[in-house]
VEXTITOR-668797 format. One record per residue (C-alpha): x, y, z. Coordinates in pm, whole numbers, padded with zeros to 5 digits, always signed. Example, Ala and Ser with C-alpha at 12.3 -4.5 7.8 and 13.67 -1.06 7.14 Angstrom:
# VEXTITOR-668797
+01230-00450+00780+01367-00106+00714
***
This chain:
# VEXTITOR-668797
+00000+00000+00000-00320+00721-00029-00498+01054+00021-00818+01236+00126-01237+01282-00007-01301+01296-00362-01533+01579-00311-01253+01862-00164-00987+01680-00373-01193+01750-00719-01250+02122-00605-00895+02184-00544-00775+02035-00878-01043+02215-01095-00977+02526-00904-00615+02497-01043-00406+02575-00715-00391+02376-00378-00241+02591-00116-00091+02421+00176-00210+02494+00542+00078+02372+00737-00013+02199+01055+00078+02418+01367+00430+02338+01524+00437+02179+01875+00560+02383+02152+00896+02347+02277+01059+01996+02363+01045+01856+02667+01375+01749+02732+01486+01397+02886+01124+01249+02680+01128+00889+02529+00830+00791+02333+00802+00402+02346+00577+00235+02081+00491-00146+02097+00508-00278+01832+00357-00629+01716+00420-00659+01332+00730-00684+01205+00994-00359+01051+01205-00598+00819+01398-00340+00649+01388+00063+00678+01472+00055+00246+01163+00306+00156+01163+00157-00215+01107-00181-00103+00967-00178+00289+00589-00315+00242+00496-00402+00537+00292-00153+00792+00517-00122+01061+00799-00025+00804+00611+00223+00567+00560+00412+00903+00896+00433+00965+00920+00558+00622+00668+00859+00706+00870+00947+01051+01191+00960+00834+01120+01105+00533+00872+01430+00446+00657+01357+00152+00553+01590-00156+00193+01637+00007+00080+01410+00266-00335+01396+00433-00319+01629+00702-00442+01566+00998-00769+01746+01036-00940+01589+00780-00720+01400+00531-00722+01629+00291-00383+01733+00111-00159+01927+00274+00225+02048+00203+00540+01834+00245+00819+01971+00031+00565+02096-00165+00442+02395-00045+00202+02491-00332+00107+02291-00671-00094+02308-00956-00209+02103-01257-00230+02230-01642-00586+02288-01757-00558+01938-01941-00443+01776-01623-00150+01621-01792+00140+01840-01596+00189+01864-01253+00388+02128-01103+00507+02173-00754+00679+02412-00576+00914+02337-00322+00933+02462+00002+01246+02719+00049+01548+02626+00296+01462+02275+00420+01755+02089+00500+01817+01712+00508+01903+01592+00859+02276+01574+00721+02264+01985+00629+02238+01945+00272+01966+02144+00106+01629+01961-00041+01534+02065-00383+01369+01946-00673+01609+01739-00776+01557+01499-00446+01206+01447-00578+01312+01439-00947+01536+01145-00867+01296+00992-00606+01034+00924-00875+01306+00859-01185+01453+00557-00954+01154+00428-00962+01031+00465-01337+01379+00310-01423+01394-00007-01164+01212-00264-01108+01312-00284-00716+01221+00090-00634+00844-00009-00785+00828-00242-00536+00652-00089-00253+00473+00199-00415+00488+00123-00830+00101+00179-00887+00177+00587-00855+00441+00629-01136+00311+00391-01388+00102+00668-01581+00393+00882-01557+00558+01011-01893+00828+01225-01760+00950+01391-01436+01251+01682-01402+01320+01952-01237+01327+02268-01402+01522+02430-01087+01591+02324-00721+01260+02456-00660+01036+02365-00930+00921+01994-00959+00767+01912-01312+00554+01562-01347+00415+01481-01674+00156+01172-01710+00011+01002-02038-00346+01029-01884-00523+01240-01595-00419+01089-01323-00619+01201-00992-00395+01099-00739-00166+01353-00787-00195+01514-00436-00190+01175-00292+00128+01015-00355+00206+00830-00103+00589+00839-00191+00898+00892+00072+01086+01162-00086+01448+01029-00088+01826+01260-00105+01974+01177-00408+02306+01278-00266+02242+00946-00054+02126+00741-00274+02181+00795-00631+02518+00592-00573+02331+00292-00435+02307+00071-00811+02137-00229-00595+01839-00180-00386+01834-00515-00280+02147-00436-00112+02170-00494+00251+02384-00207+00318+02072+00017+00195+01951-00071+00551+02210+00099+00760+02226+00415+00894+02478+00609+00664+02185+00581+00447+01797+00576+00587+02014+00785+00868+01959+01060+00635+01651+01207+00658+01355+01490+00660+01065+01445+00840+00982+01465+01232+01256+01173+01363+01584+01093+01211+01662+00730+01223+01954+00640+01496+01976+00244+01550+01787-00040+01432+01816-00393+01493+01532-00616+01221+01236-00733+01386+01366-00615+01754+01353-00221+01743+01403+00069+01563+01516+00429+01719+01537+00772+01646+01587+01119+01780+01394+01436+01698+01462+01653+01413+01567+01938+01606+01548+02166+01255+01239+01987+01140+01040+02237+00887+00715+02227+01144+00902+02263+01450+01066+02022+01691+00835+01743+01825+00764+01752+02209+00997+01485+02270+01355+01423+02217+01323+01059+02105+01100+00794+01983+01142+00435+02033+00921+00098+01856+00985-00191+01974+00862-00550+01841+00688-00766+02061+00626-01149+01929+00251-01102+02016-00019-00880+02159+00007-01009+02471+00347-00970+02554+00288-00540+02421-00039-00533+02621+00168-00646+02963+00479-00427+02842+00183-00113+02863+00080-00213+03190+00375-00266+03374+00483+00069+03217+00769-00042+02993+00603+00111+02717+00365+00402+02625+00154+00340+02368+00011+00018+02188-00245-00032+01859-00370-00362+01715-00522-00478+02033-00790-00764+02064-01139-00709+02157-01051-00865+02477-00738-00690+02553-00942-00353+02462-01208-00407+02677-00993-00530+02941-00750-00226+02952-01052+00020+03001-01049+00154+03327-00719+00063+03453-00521+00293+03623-00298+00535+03441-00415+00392+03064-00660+00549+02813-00843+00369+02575-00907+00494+02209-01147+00317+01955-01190+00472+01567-01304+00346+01243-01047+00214+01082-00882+00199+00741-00782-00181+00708-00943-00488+00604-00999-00822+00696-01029-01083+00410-00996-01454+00323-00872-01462-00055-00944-01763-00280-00677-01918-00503-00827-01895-00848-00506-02034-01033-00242-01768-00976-00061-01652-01209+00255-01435-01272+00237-01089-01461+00344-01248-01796+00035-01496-01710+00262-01801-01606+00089-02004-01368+00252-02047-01034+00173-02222-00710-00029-02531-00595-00405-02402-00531-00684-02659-00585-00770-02675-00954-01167-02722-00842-01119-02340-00714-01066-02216-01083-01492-02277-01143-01653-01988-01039-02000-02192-00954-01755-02329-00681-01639-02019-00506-01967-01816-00548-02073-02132-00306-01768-02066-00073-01819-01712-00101-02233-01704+00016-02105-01982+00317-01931-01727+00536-02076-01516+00728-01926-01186+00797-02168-01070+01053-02062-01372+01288-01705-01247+01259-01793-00878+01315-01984-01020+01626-01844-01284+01778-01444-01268+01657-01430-00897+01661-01707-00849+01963-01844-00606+01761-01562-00344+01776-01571-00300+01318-01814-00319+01071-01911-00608+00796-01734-00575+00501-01866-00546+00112-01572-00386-00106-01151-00338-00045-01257+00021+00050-01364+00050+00383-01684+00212+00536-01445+00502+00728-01434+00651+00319-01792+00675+00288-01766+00836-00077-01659+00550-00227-01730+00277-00008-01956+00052-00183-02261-00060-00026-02417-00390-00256-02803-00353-00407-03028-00623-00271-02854-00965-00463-02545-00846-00552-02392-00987-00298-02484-01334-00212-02604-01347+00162-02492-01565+00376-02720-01908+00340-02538-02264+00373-02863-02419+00231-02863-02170-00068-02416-02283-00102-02513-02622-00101-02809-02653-00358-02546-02432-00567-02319-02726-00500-02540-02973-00578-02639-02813-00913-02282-02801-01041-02226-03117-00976-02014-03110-00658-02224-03398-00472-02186-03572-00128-02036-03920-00101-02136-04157+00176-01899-03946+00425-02101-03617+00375-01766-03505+00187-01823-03358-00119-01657-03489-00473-01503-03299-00739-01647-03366-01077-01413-03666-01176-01348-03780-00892-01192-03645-00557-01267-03549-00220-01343-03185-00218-01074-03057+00019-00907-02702+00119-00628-02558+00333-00669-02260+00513-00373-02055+00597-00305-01732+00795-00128-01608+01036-00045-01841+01366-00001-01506+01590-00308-01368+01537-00604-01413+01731-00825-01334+01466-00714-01596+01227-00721-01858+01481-01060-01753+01534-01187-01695+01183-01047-02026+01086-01260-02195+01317-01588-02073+01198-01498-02101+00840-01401-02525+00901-01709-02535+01083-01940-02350+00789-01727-02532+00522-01806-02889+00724-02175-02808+00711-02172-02773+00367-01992-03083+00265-01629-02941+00232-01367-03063+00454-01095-02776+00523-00775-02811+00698-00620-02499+00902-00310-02410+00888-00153-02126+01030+00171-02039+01032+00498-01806+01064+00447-01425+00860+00774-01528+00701+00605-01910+00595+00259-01750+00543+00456-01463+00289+00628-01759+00124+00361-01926+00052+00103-01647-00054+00338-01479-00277+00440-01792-00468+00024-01914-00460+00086-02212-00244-00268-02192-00093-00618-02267-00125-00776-01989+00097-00569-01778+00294-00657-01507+00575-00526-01172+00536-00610-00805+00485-00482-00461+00362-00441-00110+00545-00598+00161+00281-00602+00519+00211-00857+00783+00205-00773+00795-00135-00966+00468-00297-00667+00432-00622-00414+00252-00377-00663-00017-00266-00822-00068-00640-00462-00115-00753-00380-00410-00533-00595-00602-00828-00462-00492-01128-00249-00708-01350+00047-00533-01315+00056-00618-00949+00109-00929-00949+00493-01048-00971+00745-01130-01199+00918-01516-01300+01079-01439-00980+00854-01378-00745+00955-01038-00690+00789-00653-00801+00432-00560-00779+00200-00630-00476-00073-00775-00555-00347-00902-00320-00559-01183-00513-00384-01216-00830-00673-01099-00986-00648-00971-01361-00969-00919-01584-00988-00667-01855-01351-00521-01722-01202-00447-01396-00887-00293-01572-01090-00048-01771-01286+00040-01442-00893+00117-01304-00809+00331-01558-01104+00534-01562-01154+00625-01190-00746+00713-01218-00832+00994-01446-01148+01108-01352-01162+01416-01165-01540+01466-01121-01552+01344-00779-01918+01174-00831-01838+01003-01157-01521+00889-00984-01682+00790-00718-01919+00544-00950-01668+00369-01118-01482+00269-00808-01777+00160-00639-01862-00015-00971-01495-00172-01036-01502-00312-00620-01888-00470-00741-01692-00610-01061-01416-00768-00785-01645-00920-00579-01840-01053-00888-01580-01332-00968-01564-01417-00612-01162-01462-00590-01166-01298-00228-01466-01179+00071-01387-00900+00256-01490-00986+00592-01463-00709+00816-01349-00353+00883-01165-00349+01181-01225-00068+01461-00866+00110+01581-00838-00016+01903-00544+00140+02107-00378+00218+02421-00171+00477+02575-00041+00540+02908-00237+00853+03024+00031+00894+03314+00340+00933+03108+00111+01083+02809-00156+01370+02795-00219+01348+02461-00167+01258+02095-00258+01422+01740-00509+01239+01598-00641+01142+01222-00883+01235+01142-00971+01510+01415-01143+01491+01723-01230+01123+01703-00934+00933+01494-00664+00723+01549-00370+00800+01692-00113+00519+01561-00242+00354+01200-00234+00728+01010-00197+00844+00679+00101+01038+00798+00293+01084+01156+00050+01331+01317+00050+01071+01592+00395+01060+01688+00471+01393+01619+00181+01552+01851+00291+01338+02137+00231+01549+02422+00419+01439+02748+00210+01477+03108+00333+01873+03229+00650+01825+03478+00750+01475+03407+01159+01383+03274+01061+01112+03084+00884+00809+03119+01153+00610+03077+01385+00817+03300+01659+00960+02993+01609+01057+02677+01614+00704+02565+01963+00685+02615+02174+00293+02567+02080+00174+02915+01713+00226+02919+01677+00116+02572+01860-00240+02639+01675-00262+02967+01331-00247+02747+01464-00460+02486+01550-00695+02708+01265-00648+02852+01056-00713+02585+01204-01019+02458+01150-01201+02844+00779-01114+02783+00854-01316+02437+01018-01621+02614+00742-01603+02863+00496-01566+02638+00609-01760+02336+00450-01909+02039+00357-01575+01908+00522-01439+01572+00486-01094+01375+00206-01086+01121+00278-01106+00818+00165-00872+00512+00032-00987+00191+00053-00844-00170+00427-01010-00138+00273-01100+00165-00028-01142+00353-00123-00864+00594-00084-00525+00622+00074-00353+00344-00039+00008+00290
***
């Protein structure tokens, strides 16, 4: 995996110039502060060309300032290192203006050129497509006239202009780098060099990543003078971390643990509609983007008849009740409920309802009937069988998988659960070793990011590697539906043709979106008064378009720090430590995983 409402966004483009409102600059620092995140997916690597999954594209948006970003109020656009842009009456050129004297965290000057080569890199390799491709593929040129004048041509409208949700990188940094693969593009005489709130200090993969604040940052100096995540192996061992104080704030709770945690002394709740997606995708017969079949899905899967009959026996509105306790809402399209304008909302038998009788007589029609077991055969011959996979850490899929063997076992369908490792689940989902897996997607206000997750050009190469595709799914009617809403500007007629290309998705039945999941955090009240949230008053304050979060952290009047320094090598190794006795204690759990290379979580 991303941008703001269609409505304002339309205005601003027709009206030719979007100024920016910069977001007002926290007061002065409180020295001696330590921000500690838990953190229960995984940061893998900090490369911003290549980091997928959630955890990692946030470190992204603390390092690096991007050419607009959705501000915190509302989600609409606001400036990065753009401080002004506008588009050509044929919406065809794109020019930004660059905001005067910011400097990258090393002293050097940002200019046009930064940007120039940020979006160049990626038109010219593979690799740098990798996380966020889908923007630049309409692109037909991109220079910079002068250090402060960025110039983007397309080959079509494209109406995510204000919304590209790319790090700007310094070229001075990286234009040496020839391979992004390259581990060294990890360390911090690289990502070390940075623009946005925090600059990047120490990082150790799936254990913790640190920074300090960006004393010269453009909006002003954050409120705290460092900022600490830490990976925890499961929920758990984060939600005991919170309570016994060795952290201050924690998102991705349970029901349980969310319910649980209200009340208790020192610790504020916070619930919001959320942005991300719960699914179960189907394997249709994967394929790569040259339309090379890969992976070891059940043939029977490829009929249509068959997975329209999977598809009407689950039953969102158990999960939303009973897995989720009713903290998110049941899901229709990839574009949750939170973006009203193009959330799509089915007409009465569009989309099947659940009804295991209805499943079955659909079953029975095409010729998928019961042998003396109750088991149902494949035409040919066969037991009708299916794994399930997901992820083993995750309460959810343990859960989910549960009710769907017991609704699949009803209707004459044995299936097998299997849930395992992120780094076995990603293996096997990008390479289409699976039969039904559980996953889901963090989206944008913006609905172009979550369409493109579908699009033949997301799915990957010979090598399993580029693109990031959800489902695999390619079909031409859905393409055309892409393109369209990607250059319409009208923000109703935009708003049609996504709502009518997510009906055309869940028409071939090759995924069901189960669930919108609430925001469900947790921050210590004691060490913390208060946080920015998105959007305002009633947001989140972690899973953002943007850093608001972090960078409104507001520490409780009078205190040194809640960790005792400034975050400083004792204190940190004490937590880390910390944190991985929880693990040991706790153990079992692993980070989730992120599909689209992989199966959770990619924004």
């Amino acid at each position: 995996m991303v941008r703001f409402s269609g409505r304002r966004l339309g205005a601003a483009v027709l009206a030719g110039m979007l100024a920016a409102a910069p977001f007002a600059a926290p007061a002065q620092a409180q020295q001696g502060k330590t921000l500690r995140v838990a953190l229960v997916t995984g940061i893998d690597h900090l490369n911003p060309f290549t980091a997928e999954l959630l955890a990692a594209t946030q470190v992204g948006r603390l390092n690096y300032e991007f050419l607009t970003l959705p501000s915190a109020e509302d989600t609409q656009p606001t400036g990065g290192i753009a401080e002004s842009w506008k588009a050509s009456d044929d919406k065809l050129t794109w020019t930004y203006t660059i905001r005067p004297n910011m400097k990258w965290s090393d002293g050097k000057p940002i200019t046009a050129k930064d940007a120039a080569f940020t979006f160049n890199k990626m038109l010219t390799d593979e690799t740098a497509r990798t996380a966020n491709g889908s923007y630049v593929t309409n692109f037909a040129s991109v220079a910079a006239t002068d250090d402060k004048t960025l110039v983007i041509k397309t080959k079509t409208p494209q109406a995510t202009m204000t919304a590209l949700d790319v790090p700007i990188v310094p070229e001075h940094i990286w234009a040496p780098i020839t391979d992004l693969k390259d581990p060294k593009t990890d360390t911090m005489d690289v990502v070390g060099v940075g623009s946005g709130p925090y600059v990047l200090t120490e990082y150790k993969q799936n254990e913790y990543v640190k920074f300090k604040a960006n004393k010269d940052y453009w909006r002003g100096a954050p409120k705290i003078d460092s900022l600490q995540l830490l990976k925890f192996n499961d929920a758990e061992a984060a939600v005991n971390a919170l309570k016994q104080n060795e952290v201050d704030v924690i998102n991705r709770l349970t029901p349980t643990q969310f319910d649980a945690l209200k009340g208790q002394p020192g610790i504020t709740t916070n619930e919001a509609p959320g942005r991300r997606y719960n699914e179960i995708n189907i394997n249709f017969g994967t394929t790569t983007n040259a339309n090379v079949p890969i992976g070891n899905g059940n043939p029977a899967l490829k009929d249509i008849k068959l997975r329209k009959a999977l598809v009407q026996a689950i039953d969102p509105q158990t999960i939303v009740d009973r897995v989720m306790s009713g903290h998110g809402k049941v899901g229709t399209g990839v574009v949750p409920a939170a973006f009203s304008a193009y959330h799509w909302t089915p007409a009465a038998g569009e989309l099947g309802k659940f009804d295991l009788a209805a499943a079955g007589a659909a079953l029975d029609a095409a010729g998928y009937a019961k042998g003396p077991d109750g088991v149902r055969t494949v035409p040919g011959g066969g037991k009708l069988e299916l794994r399930l996979t997901g992820h083993s850490s995750r309460p959810f899929d343990q859960r989910t998988a549960e009710y769907v063997k017991g609704w699949f076992k009803d209707l004459g369908i044995t299936v097998t659960p299997d849930l395992v490792s992120d780094e076995e689940l990603n293996d096997r989902t990008s390479a289409g070793n699976y039969d039904l897996a559980i996953g889901g997607y963090s989206t944008s206000p913006d609905p172009d990011y979550a369409l493109s997750l579908h699009t033949c050009a997301q799915r990957p190469n010979a090598e399993g590697k580029g693109g990031s595709t959800d489902t695999f799914f390619c079909d031409a009617e859905y393409e055309e539906l892409y393109k369209q809403q990607l250059s319409e500007f009208d923000p109703a007629k935009r708003a049609d043709i996504v709502k009518k290309a997510q009906a055309r998705l869940a028409s071939q039945a090759v995924n069901v979106v189960l669930d919108y999941d609430n925001v469900l955090e947790a921050y210590r009240s004691d060490n913390f008064s208060a946080f920015t949230k998105q959007p305002q008053p009633e947001g989140a304050i972690l899973e953002q378009m943007g850093y608001w979060g972090y960078y409104g952290a507001t520490p409780v009047a009078g205190q040194a720090g809640s960790s005792g320094d400034s975050g400083g090598g004792n204190t940190v190794l004490w937590i880390v430590i910390g944190a991985v006795v929880l693990i040991v204690l706790v153990g079992g759990g692993v980070v989730l995983a992120k599909r689209g290379k992989s199966a959770d979580d990619r924004e």
